[in-house]
PDBQT receptor file of N, H, CA, C and O in Angstrom, charges set to zero:
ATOM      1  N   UNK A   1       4.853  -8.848   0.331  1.00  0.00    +0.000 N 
ATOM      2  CA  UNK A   1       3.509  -8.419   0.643  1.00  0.00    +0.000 C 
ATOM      3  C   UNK A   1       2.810  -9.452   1.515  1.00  0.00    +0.000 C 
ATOM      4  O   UNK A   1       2.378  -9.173   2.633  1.00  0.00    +0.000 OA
ATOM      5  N   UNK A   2       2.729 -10.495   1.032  1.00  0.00    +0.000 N 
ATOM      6  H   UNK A   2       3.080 -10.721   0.124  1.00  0.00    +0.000 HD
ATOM      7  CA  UNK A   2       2.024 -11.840   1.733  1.00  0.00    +0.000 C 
ATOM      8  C   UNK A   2       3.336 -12.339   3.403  1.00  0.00    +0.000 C 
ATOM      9  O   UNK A   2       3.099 -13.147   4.301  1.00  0.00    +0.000 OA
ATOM     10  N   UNK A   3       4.461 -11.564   3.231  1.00  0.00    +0.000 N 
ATOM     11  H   UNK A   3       4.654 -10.907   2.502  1.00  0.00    +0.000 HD
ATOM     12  CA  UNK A   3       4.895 -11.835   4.689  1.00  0.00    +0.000 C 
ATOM     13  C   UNK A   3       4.868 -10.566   5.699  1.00  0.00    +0.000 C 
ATOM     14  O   UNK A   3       4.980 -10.502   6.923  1.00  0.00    +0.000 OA
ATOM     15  N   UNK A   4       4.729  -9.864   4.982  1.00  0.00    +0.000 N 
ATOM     16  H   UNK A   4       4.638  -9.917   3.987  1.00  0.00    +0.000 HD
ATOM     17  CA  UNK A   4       4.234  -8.775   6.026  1.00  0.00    +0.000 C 
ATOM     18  C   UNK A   4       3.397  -7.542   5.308  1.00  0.00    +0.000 C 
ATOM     19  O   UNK A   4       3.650  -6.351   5.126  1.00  0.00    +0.000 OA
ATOM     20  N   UNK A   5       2.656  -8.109   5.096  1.00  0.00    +0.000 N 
ATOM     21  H   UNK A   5       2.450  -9.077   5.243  1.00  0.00    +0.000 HD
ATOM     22  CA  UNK A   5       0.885  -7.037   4.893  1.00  0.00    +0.000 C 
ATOM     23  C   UNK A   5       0.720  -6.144   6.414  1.00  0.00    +0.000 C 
ATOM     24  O   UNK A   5       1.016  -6.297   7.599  1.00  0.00    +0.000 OA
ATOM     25  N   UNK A   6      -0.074  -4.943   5.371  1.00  0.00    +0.000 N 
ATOM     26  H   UNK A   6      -0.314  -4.819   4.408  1.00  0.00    +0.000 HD
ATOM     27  CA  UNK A   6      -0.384  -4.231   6.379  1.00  0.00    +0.000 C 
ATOM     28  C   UNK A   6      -1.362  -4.499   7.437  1.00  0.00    +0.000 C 
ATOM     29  O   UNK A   6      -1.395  -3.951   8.539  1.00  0.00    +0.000 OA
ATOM     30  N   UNK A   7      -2.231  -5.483   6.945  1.00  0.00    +0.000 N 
ATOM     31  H   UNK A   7      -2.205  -5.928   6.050  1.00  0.00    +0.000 HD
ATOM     32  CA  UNK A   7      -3.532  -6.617   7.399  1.00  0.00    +0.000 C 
ATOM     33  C   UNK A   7      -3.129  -7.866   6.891  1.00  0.00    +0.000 C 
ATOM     34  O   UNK A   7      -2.207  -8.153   6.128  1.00  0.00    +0.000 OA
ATOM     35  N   UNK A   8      -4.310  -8.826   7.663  1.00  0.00    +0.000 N 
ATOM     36  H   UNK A   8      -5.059  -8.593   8.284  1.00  0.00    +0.000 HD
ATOM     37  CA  UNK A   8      -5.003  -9.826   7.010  1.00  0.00    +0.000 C 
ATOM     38  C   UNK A   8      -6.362 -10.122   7.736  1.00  0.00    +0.000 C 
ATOM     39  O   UNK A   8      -6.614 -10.211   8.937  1.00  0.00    +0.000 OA
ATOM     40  N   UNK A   9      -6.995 -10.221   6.852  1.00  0.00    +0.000 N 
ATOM     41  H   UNK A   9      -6.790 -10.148   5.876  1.00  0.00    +0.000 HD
ATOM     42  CA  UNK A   9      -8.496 -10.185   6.788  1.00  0.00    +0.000 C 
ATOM     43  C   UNK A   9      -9.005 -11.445   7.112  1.00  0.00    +0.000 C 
ATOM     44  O   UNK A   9      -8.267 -12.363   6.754  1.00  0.00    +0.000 OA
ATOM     45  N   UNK A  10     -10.251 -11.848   7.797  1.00  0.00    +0.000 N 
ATOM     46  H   UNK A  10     -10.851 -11.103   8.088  1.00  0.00    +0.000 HD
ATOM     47  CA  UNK A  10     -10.622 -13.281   6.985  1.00  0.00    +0.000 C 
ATOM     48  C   UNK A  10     -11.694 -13.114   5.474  1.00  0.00    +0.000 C 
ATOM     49  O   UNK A  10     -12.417 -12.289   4.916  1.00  0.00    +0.000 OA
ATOM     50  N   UNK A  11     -11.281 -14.272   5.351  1.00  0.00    +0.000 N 
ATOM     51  H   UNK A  11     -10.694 -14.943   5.805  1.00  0.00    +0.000 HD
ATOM     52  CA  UNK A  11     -12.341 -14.304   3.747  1.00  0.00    +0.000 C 
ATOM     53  C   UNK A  11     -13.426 -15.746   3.887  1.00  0.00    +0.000 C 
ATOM     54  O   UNK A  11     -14.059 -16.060   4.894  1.00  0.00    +0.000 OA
ATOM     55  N   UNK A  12     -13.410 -16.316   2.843  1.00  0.00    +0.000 N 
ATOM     56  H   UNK A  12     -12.895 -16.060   2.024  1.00  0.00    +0.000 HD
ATOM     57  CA  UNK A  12     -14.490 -17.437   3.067  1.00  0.00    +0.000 C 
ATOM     58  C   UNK A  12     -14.017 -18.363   2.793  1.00  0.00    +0.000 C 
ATOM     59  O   UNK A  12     -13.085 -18.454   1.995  1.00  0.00    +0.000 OA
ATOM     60  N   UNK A  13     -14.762 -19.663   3.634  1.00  0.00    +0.000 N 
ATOM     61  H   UNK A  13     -15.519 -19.590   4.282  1.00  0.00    +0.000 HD
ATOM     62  CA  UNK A  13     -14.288 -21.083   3.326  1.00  0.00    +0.000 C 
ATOM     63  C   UNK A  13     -13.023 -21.453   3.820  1.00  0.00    +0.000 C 
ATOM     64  O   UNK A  13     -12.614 -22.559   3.468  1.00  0.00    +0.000 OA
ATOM     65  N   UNK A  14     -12.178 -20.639   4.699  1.00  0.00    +0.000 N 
ATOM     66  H   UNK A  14     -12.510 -19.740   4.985  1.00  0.00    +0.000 HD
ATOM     67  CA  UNK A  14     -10.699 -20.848   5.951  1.00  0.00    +0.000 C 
ATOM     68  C   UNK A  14      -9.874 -20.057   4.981  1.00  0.00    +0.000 C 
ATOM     69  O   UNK A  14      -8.669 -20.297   5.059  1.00  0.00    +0.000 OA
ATOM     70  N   UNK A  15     -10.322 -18.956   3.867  1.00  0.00    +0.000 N 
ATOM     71  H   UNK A  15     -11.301 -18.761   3.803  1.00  0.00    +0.000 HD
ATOM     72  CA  UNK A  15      -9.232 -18.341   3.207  1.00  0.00    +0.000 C 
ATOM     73  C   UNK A  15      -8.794 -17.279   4.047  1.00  0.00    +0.000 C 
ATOM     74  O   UNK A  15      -9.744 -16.835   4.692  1.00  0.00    +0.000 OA
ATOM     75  N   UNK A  16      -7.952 -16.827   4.235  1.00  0.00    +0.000 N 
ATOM     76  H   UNK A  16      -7.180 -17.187   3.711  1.00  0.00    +0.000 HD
ATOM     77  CA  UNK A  16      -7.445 -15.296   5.129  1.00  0.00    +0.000 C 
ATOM     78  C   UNK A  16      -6.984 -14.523   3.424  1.00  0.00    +0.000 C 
ATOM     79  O   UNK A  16      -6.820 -15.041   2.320  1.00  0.00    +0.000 OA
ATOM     80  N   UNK A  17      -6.883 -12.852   3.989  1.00  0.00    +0.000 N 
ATOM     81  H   UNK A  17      -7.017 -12.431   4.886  1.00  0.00    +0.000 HD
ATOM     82  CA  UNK A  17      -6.556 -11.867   2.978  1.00  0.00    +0.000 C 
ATOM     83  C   UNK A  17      -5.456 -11.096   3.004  1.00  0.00    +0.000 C 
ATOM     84  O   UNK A  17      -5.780  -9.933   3.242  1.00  0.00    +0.000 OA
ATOM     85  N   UNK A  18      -4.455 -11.214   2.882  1.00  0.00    +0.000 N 
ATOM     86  H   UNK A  18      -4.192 -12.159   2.689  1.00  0.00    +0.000 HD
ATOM     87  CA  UNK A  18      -3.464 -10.218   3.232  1.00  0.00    +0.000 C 
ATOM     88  C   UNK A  18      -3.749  -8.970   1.893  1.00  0.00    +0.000 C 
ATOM     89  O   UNK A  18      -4.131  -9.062   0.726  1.00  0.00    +0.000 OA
ATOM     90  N   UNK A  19      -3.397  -7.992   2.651  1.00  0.00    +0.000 N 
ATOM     91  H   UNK A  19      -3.087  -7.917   3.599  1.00  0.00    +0.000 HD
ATOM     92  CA  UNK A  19      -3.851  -6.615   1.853  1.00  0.00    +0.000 C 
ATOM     93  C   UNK A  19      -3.240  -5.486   2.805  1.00  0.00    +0.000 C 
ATOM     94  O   UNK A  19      -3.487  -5.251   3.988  1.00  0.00    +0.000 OA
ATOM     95  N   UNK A  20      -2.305  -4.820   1.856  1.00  0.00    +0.000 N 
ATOM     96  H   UNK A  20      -2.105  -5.011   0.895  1.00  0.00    +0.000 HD
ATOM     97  CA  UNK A  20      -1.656  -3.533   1.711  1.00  0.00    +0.000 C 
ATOM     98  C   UNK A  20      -2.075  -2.283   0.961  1.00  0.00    +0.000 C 
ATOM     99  O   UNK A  20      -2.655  -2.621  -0.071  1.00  0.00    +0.000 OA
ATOM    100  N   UNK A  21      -2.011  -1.180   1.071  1.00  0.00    +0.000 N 
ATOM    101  H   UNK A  21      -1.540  -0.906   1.909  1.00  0.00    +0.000 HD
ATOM    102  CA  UNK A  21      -3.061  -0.180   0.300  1.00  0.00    +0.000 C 
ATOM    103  C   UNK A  21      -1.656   0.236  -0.451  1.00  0.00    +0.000 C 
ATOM    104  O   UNK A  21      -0.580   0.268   0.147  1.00  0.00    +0.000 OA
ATOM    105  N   UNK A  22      -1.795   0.506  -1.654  1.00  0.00    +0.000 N 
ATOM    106  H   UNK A  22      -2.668   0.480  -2.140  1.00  0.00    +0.000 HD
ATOM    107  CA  UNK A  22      -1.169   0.508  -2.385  1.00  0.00    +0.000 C 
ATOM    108  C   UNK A  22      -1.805   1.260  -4.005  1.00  0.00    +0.000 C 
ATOM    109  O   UNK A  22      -2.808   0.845  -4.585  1.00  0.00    +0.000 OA
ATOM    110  N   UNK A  23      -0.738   2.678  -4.590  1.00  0.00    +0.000 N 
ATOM    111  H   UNK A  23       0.077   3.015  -4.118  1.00  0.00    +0.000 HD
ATOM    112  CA  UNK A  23      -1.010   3.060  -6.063  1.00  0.00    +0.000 C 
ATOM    113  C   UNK A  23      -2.672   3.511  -5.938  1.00  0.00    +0.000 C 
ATOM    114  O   UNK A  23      -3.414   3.294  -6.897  1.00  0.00    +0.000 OA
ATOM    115  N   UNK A  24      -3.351   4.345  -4.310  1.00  0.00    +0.000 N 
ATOM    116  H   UNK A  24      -2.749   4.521  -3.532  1.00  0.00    +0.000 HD
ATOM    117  CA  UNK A  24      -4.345   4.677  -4.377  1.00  0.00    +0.000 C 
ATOM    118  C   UNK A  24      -5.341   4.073  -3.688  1.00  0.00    +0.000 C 
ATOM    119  O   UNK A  24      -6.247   4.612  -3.052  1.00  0.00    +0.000 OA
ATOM    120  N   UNK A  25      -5.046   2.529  -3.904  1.00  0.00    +0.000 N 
ATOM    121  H   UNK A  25      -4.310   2.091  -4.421  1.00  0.00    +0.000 HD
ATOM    122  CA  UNK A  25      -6.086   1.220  -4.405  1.00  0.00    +0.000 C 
ATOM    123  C   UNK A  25      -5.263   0.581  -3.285  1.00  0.00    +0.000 C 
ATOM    124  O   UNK A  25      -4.327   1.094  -2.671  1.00  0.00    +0.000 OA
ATOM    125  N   UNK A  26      -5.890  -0.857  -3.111  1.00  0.00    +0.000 N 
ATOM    126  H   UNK A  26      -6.651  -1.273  -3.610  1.00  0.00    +0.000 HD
ATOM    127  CA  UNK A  26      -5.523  -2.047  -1.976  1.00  0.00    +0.000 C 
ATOM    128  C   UNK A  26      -5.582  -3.072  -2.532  1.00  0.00    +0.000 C 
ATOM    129  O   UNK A  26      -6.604  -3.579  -2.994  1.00  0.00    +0.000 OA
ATOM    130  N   UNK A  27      -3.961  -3.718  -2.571  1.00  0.00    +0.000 N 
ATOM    131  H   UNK A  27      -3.131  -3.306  -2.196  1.00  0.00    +0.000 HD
ATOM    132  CA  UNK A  27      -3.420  -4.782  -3.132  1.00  0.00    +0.000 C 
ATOM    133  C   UNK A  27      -3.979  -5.952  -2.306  1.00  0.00    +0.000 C 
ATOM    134  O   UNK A  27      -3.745  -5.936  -1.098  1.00  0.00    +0.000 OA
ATOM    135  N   UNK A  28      -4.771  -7.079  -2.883  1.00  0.00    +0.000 N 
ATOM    136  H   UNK A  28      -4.962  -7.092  -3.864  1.00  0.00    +0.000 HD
ATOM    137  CA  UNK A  28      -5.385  -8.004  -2.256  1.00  0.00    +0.000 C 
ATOM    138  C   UNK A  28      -4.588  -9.595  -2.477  1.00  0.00    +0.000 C 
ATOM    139  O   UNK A  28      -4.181  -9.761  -3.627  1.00  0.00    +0.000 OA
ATOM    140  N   UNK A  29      -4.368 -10.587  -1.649  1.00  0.00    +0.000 N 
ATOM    141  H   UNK A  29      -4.699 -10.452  -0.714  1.00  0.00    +0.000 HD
ATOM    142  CA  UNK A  29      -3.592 -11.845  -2.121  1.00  0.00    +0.000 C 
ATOM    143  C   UNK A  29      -4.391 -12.749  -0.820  1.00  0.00    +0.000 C 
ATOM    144  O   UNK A  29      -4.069 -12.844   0.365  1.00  0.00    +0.000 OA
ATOM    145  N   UNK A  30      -5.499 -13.325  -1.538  1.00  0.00    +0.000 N 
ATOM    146  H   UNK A  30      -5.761 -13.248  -2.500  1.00  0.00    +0.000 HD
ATOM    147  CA  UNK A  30      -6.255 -14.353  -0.784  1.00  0.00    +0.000 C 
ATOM    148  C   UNK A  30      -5.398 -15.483  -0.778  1.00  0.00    +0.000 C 
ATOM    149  O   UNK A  30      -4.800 -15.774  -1.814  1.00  0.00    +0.000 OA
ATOM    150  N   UNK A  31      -5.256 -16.168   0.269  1.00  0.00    +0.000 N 
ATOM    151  H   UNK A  31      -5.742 -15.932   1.110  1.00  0.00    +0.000 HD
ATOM    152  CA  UNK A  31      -3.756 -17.673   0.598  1.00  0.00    +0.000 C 
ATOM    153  C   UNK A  31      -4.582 -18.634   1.602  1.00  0.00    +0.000 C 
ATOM    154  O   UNK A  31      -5.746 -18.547   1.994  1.00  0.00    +0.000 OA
ATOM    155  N   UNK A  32      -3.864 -19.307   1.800  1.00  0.00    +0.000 N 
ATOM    156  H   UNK A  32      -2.919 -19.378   1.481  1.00  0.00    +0.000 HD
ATOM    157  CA  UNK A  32      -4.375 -20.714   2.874  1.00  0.00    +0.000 C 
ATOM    158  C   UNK A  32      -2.774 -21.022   3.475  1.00  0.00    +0.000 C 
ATOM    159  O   UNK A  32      -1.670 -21.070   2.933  1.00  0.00    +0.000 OA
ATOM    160  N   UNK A  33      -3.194 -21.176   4.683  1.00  0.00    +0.000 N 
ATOM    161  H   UNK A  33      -4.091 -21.136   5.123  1.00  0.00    +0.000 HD
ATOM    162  CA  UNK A  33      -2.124 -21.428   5.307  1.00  0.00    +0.000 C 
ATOM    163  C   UNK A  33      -1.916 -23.367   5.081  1.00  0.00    +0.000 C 
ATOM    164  O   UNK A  33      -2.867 -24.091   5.379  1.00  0.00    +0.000 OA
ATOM    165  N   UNK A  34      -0.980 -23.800   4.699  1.00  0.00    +0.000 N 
ATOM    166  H   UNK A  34      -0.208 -23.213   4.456  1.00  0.00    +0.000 HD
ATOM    167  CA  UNK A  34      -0.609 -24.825   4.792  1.00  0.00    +0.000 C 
ATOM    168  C   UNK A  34       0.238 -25.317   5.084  1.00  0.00    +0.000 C 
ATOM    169  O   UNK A  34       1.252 -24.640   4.913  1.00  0.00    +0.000 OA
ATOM    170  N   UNK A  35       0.426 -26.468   5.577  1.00  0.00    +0.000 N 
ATOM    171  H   UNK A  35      -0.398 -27.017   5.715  1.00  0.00    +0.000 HD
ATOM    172  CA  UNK A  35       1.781 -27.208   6.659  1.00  0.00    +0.000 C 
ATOM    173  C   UNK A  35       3.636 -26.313   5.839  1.00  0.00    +0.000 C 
ATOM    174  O   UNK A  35       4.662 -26.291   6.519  1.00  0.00    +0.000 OA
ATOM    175  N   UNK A  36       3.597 -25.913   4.852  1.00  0.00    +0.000 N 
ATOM    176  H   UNK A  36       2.764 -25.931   4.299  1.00  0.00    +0.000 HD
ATOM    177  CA  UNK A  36       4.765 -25.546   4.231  1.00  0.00    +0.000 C 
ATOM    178  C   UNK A  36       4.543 -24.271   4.090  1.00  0.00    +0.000 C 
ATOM    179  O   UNK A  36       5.292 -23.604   3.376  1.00  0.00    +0.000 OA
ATOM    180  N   UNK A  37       3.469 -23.703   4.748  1.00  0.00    +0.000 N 
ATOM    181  H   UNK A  37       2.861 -24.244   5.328  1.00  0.00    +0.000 HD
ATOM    182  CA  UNK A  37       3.478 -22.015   4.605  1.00  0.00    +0.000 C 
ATOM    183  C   UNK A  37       2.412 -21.885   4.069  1.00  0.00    +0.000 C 
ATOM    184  O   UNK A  37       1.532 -22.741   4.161  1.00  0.00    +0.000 OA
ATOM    185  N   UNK A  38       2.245 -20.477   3.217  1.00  0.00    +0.000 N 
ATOM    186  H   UNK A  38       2.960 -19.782   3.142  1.00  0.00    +0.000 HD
ATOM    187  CA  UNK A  38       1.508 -19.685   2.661  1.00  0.00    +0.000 C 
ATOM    188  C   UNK A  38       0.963 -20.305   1.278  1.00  0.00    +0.000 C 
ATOM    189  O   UNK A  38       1.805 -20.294   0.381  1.00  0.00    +0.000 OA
ATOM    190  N   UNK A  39      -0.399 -20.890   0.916  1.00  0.00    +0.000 N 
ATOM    191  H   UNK A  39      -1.083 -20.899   1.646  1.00  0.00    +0.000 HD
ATOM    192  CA  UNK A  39      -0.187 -21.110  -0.798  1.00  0.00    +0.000 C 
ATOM    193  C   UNK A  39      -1.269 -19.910  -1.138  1.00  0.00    +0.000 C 
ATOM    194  O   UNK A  39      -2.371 -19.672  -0.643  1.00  0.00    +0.000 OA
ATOM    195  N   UNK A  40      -0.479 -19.213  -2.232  1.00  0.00    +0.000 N 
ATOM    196  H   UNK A  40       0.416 -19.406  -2.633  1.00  0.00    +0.000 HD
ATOM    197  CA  UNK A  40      -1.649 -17.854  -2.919  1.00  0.00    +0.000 C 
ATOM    198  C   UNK A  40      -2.568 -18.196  -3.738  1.00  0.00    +0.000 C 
ATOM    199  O   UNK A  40      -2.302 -19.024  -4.609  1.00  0.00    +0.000 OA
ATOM    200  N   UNK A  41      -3.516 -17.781  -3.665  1.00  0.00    +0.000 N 
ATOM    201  H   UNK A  41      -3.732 -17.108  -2.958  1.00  0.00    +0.000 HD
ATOM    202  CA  UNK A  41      -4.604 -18.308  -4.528  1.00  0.00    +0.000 C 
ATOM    203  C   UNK A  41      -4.586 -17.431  -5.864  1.00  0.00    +0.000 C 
ATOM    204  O   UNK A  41      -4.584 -17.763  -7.049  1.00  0.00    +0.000 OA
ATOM    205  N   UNK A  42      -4.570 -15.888  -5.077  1.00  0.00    +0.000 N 
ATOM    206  H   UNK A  42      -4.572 -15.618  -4.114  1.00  0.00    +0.000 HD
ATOM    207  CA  UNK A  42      -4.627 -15.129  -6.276  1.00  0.00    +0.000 C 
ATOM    208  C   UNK A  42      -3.947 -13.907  -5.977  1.00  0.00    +0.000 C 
ATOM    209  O   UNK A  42      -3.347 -13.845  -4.904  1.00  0.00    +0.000 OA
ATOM    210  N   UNK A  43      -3.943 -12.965  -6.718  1.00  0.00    +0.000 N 
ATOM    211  H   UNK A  43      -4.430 -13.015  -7.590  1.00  0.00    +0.000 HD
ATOM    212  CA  UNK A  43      -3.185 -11.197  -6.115  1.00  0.00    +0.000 C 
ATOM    213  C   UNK A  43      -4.024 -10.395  -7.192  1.00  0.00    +0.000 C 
ATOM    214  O   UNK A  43      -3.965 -10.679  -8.389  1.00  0.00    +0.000 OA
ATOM    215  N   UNK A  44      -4.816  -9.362  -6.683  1.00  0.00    +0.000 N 
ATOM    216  H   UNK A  44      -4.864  -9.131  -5.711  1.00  0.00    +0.000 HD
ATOM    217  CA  UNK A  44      -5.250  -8.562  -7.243  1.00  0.00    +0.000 C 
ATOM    218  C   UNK A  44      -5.117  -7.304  -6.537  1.00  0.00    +0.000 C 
ATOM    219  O   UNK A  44      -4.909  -7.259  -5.324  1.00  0.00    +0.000 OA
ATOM    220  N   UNK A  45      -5.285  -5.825  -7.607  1.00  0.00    +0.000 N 
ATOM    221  H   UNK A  45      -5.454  -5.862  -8.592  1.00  0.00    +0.000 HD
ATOM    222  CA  UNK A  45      -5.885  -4.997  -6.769  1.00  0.00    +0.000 C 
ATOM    223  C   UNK A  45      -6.973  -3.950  -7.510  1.00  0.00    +0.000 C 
ATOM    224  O   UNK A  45      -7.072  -3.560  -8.673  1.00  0.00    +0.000 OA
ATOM    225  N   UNK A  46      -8.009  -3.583  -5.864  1.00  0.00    +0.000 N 
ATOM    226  H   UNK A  46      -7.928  -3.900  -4.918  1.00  0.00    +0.000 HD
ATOM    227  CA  UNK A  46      -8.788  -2.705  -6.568  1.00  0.00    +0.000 C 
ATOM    228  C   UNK A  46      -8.906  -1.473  -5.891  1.00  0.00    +0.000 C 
ATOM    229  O   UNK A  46      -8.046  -1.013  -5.140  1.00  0.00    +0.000 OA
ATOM    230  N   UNK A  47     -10.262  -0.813  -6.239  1.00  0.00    +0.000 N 
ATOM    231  H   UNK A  47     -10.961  -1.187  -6.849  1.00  0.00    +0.000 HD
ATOM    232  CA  UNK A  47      -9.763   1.003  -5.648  1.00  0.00    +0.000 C 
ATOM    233  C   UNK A  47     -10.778   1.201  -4.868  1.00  0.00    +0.000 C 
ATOM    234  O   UNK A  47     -11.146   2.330  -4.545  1.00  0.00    +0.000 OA
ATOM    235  N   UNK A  48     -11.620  -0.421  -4.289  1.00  0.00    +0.000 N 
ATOM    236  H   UNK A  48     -11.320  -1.338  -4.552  1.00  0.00    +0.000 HD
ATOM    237  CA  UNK A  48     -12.597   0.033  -3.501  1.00  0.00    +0.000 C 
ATOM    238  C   UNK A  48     -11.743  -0.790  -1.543  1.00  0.00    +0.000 C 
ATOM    239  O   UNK A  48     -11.779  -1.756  -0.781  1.00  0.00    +0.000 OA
ATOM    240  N   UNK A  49     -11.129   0.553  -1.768  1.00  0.00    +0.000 N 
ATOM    241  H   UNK A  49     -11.100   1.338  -2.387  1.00  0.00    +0.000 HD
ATOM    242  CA  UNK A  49     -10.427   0.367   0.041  1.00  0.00    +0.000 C 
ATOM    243  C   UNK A  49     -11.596   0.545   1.037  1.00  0.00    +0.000 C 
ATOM    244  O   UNK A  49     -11.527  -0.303   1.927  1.00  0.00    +0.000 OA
ATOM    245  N   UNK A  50     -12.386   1.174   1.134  1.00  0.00    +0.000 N 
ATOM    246  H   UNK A  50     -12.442   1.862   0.411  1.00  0.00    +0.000 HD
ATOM    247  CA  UNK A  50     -13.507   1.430   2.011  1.00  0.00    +0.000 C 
ATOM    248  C   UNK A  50     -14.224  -0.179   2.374  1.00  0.00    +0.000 C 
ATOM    249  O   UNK A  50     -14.629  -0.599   3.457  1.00  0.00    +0.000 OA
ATOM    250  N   UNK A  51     -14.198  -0.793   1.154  1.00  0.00    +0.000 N 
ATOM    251  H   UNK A  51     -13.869  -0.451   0.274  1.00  0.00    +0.000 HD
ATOM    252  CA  UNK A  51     -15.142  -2.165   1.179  1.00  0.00    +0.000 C 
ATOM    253  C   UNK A  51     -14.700  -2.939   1.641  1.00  0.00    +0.000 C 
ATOM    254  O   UNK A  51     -15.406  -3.819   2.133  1.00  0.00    +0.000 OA
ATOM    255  N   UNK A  52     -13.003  -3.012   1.729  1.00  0.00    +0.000 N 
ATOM    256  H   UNK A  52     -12.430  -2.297   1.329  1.00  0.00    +0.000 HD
ATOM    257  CA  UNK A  52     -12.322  -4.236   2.251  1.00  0.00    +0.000 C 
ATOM    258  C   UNK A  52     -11.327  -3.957   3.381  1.00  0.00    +0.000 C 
ATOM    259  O   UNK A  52     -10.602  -4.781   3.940  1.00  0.00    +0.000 OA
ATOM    260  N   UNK A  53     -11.443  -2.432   3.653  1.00  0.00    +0.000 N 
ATOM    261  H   UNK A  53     -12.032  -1.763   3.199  1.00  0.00    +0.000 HD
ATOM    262  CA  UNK A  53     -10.223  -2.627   4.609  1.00  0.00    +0.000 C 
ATOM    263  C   UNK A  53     -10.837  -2.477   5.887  1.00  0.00    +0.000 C 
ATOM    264  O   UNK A  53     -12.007  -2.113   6.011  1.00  0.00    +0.000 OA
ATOM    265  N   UNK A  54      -9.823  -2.837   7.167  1.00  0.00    +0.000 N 
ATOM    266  H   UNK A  54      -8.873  -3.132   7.066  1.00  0.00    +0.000 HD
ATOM    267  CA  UNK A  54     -10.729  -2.714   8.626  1.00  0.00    +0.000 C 
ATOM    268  C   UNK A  54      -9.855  -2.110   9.237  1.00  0.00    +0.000 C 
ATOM    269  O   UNK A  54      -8.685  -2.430   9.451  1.00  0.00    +0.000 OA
ATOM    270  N   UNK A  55     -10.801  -0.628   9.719  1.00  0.00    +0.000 N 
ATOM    271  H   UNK A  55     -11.751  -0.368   9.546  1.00  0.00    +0.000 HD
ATOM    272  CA  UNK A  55     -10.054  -0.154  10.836  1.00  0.00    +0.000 C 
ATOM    273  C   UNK A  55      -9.560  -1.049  12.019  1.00  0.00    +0.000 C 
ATOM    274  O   UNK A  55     -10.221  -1.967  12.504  1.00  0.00    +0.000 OA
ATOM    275  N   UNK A  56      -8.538  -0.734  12.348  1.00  0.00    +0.000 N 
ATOM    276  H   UNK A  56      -8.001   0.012  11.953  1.00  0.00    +0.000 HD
ATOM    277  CA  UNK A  56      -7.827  -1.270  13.741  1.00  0.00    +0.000 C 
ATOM    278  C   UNK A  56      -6.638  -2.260  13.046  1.00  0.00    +0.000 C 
ATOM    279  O   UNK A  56      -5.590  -2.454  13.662  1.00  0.00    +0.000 OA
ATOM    280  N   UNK A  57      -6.827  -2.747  11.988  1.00  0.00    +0.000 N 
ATOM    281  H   UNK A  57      -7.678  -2.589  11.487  1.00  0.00    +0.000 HD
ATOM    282  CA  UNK A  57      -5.668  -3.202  11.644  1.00  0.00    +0.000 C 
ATOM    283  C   UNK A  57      -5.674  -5.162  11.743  1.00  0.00    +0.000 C 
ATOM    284  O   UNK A  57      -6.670  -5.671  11.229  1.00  0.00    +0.000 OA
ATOM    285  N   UNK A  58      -5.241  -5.572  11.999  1.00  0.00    +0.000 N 
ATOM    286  H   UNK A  58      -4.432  -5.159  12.417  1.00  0.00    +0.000 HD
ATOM    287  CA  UNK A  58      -5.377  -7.039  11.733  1.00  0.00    +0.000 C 
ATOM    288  C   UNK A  58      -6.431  -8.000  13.051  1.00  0.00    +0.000 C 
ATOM    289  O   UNK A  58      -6.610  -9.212  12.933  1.00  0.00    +0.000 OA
TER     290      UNK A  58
């Protein structure tokens, strides 16, 4: 999911969002890019896709 999301978003404070819509709902995994890659902060998902997703795509 976090290597190839259907997006990634920005979020706050240099976090980016990778997020796939997924089971209805849109699987969310806020990360920071760091010198060794990807570190995840967290993975959730919820069923409000309208609020977080962006047309056009990344």
């Amino acid at each position: 999911m976090v290597s190839q999301p259907e997006q990634i978003v920005p979020g706050e404070h240099g976090v980016q969002v990778a997020q796939s819509r997924a089971h209805g709902g849109l699987l969310r995994v806020p990360f920071l890019e760091i010198p060794e890659g990807r570190k995840i902060l967290t993975v959730y998902w919820t069923s409000k896709v309208d609020k977080y997703w962006r047309q056009g795509g990344e």
